[in-house]
C-alpha positions in Angstrom: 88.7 91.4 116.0 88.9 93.4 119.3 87.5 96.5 120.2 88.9 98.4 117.2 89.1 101.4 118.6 88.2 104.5 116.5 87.6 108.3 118.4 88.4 109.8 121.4 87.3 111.7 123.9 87.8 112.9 127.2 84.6 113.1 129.7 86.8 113.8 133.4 87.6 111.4 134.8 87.3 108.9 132.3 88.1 108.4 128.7 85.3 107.5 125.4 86.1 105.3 122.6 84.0 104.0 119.7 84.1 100.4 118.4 84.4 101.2 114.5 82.9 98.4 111.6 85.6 96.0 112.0 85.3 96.1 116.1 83.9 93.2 117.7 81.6 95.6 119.3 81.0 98.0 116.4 78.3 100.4 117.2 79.5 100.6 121.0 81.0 102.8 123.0 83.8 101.8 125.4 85.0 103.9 128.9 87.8 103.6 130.0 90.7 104.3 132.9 93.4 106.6 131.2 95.1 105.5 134.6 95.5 102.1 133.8 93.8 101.6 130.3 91.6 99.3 131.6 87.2 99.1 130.2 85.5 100.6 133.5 82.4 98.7 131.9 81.0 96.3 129.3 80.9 97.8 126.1 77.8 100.6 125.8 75.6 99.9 122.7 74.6 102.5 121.1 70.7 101.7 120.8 68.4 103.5 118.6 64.7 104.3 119.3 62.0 101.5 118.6 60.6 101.4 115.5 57.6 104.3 115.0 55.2 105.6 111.9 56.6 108.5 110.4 59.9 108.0 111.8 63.0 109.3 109.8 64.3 106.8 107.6 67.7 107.2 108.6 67.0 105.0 111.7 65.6 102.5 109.2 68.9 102.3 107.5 70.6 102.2 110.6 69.0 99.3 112.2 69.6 97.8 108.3 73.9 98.1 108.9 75.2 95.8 111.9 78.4 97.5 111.7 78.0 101.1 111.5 81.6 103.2 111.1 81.9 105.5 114.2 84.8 107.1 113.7 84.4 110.7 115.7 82.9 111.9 118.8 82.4 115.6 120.3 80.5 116.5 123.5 78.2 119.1 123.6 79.2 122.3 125.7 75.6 123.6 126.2 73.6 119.8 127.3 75.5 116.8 130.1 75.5 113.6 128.7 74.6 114.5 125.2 77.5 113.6 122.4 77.9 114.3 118.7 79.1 111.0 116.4 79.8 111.1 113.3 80.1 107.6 110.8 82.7 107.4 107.9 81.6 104.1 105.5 78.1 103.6 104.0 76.1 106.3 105.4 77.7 109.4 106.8 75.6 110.9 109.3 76.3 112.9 112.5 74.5 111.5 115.0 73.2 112.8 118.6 73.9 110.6 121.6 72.8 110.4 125.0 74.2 108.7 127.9 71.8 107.7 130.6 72.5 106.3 133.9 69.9 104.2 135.7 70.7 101.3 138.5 74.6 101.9 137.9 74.9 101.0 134.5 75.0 103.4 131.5 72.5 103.7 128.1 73.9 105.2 125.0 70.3 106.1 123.4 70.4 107.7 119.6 68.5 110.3 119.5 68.5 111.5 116.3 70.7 110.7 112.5 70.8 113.3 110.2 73.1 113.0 106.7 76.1 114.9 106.2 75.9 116.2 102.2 79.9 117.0 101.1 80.5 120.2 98.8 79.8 118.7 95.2 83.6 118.3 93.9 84.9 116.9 97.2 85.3 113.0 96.8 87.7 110.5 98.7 90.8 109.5 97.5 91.1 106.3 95.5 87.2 106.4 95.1 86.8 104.5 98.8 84.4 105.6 100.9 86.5 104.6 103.6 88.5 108.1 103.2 86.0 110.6 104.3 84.5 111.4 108.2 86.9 110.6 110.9 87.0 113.3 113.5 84.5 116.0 115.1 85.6 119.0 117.2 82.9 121.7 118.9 84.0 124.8 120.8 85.0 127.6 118.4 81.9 129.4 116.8 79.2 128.3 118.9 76.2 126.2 117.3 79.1 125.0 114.4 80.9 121.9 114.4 84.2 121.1 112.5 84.9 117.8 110.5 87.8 116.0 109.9 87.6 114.7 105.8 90.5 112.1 106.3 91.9 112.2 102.5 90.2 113.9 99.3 91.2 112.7 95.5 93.8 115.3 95.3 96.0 113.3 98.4 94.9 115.9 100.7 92.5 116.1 103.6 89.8 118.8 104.2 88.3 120.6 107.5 84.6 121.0 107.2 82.2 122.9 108.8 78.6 122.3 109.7 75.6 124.1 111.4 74.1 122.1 114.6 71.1 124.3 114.9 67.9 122.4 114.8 69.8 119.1 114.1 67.9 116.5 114.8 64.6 117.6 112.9 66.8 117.6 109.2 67.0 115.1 107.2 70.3 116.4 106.0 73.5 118.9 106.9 75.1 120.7 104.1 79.3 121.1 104.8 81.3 123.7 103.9 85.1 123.1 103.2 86.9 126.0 104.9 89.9 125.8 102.8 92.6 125.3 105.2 96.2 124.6 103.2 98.1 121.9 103.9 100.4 122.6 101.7 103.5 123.2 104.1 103.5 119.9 105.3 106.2 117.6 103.9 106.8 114.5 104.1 108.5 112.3 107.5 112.2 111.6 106.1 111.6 108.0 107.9 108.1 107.8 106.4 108.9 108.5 102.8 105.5 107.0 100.8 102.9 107.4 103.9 100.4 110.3 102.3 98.6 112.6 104.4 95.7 112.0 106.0 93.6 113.2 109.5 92.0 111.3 111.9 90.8 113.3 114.7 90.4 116.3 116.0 90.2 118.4 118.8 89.2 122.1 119.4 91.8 124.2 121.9 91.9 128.0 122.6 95.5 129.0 123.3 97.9 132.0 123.2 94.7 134.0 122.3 94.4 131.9 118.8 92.2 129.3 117.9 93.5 126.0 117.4 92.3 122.4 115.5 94.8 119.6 116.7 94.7 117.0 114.0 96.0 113.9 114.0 97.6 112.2 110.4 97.3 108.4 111.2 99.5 107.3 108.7 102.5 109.9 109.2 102.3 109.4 112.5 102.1 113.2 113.2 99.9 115.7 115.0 99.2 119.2 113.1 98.6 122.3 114.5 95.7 123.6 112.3 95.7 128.0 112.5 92.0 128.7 111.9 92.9 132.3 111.8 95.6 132.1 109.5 93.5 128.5 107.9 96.5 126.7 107.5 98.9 124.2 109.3 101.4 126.2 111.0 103.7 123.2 112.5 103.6 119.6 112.9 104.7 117.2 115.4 106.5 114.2 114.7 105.6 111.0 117.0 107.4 108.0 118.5 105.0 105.9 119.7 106.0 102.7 121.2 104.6 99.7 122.7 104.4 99.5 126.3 108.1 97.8 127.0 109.6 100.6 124.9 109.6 98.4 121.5 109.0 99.8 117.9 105.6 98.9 116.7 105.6 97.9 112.7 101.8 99.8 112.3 100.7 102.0 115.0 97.5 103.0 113.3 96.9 106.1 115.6 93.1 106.9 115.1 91.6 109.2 117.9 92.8 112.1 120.2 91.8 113.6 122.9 92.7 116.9 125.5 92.6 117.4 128.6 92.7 121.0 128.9 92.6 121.8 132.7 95.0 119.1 133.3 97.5 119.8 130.5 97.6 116.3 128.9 96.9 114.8 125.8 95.9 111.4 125.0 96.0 109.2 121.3 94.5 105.5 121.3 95.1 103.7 118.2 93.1 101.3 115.7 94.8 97.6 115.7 93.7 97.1 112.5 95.2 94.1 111.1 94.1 93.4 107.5 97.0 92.8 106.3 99.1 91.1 109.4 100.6 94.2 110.0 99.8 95.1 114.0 102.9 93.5 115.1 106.2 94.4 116.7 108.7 95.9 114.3 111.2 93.4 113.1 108.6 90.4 113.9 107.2 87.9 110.9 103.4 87.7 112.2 101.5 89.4 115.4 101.6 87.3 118.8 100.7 88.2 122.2 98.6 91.6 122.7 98.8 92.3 119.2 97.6 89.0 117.6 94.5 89.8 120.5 94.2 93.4 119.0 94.5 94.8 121.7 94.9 98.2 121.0 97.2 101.3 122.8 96.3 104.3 124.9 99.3 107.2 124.7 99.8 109.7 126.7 102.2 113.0 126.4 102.3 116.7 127.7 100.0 119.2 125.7 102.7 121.8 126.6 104.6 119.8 123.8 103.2 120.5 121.2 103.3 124.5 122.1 107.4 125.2 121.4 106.4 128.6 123.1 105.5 127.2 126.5 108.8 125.0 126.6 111.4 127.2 125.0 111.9 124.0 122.4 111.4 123.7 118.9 108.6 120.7 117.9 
């Protein structure tokens, strides 16, 4: 099925993504050129510790699922190397990463899986457990994390927010919703019946505000989340297109990523293909890159998003 890229994240000068359950390589980690697109290495398994007495039965469960859901990754300001990943189906834990170098090649060990517990009303819309983790941004408050809840029952996603402190010694995390209104948001005039829903996020401080970029996979938009004001106060509408300029039937856009020194933002996208429908707009079934689910790396000007820093409207 490909790589099935899920998560993004930018490590200068190179690019993370996460092979989600349908990947060929679920459980992996992937590095790549945002130069070229192109794997700078094999895919990086993400390998937990041997088996142990009194060892946290999370990594029993884990070892249980071949396909763990990674959906978001984070790094952490305050330790190199170590990462924060979170899973969406079956078990939602956030997990702590670290990458190890040793004769040229790189480790991905998990270090530690602790269970995300959701406010008690807050379940996923249509019942699927499919609709809940997918994106994890660090660098406001520090020690807290946010969490991208991709769509709730009521057809509306959530930002969550958990403690890090003393992570990897609890069994569980309790998240709290921080009520951030979406209620502004309306609908793509081209994308009339595509619901709302996030799939990653980033942190960014900017104009002296704090910022969540979020990206809605199915609208094909990114939102600019106020966390001082907690709600989205304007929305960018994408065009994404396959390399040769054509329209692409289901872009699937699933992880994001900044570049903040640099001024560039990048989006790779999930080829998910179910249904058939990673294909060129306009075309009966995949062929080529798509029927290889291959998937896309996008680039564009952070600047863009900011109407203030190009005297243009979004």
């Amino acid at each position: 099925r490909g790589l099935q890229t899920s998560a993004l994240l930018w490590r200068n000068p190179a690019l993370l993504s996460a092979g989600d359950q349908r990947s060929q390589y679920p459980g992996h980690l992937f590095l790549i050129d945002p130069a070229n697109g192109l794997l700078l290495a094999p895919p990086m398994k993400i390998t937990p510790p041997g088996e142990k007495p009194g060892e946290s039965r999370h990594f029993k469960a884990y070892r249980s699922i071949p396909n763990s859901d990674f959906e978001g990754l984070a790094a952490d300001p305050t330790a190199e190397n170590r990462l924060y990943a979170i899973t969406e189906d079956k078990v939602p834990w956030i997990s702590v990463l670290r990458l190890e170098k040793s004769g040229g090649k790189t480790t991905v060990n998990l270090e530690s899986l602790t269970q995300v517990r959701f406010p008690e009303n807050l379940q996923p819309w249509d019942g699927n457990k499919n609709f809940r983790l997918e994106g994890i941004a660090l660098g406001g408050e520090p020690g807290k994390a946010y969490l991208a809840y991709e769509r709730a029952v009521d057809d509306m996603p959530r930002i969550l927010e958990i403690s890090l402190a003393g992570l990897g010694e609890k069994d569980t995390v309790s998240a709290r919703d921080l009520e951030i209104s979406f209620d502004t948001v309306t609908r793509r005039p081209d994308k009339k019946r595509s619901l709302l829903n996030i799939n990653d996020i980033q942190f960014l401080r900017r104009d002296n505000r704090s910022w969540l970029i979020a990206l809605a996979r199915d609208q094909e938009r990114i939102l600019l989340i106020d966390l001082e004001k907690a709600r989205v106060v304007r929305w960018v509408d994408l065009d994404l297109r396959e390399p040769g300029g054509g329209k692409i039937y289901w872009v699937s856009p699933e992880g994001i990523a900044i570049d903040r020194e640099g001024g560039r933002l990048w989006i790779i996208n999930d080829p998910d293909s179910v249904s058939g429908n990673y294909r060129r707009r306009g075309a009966k079934k995949a062929d080529g890159m798509y029927a290889l689910y291959a998937p896309l790396l996008f680039e564009m000007k952070l600047a863009l998003l900011f109407p203030s820093a190009t005297g243009r409207k979004p």
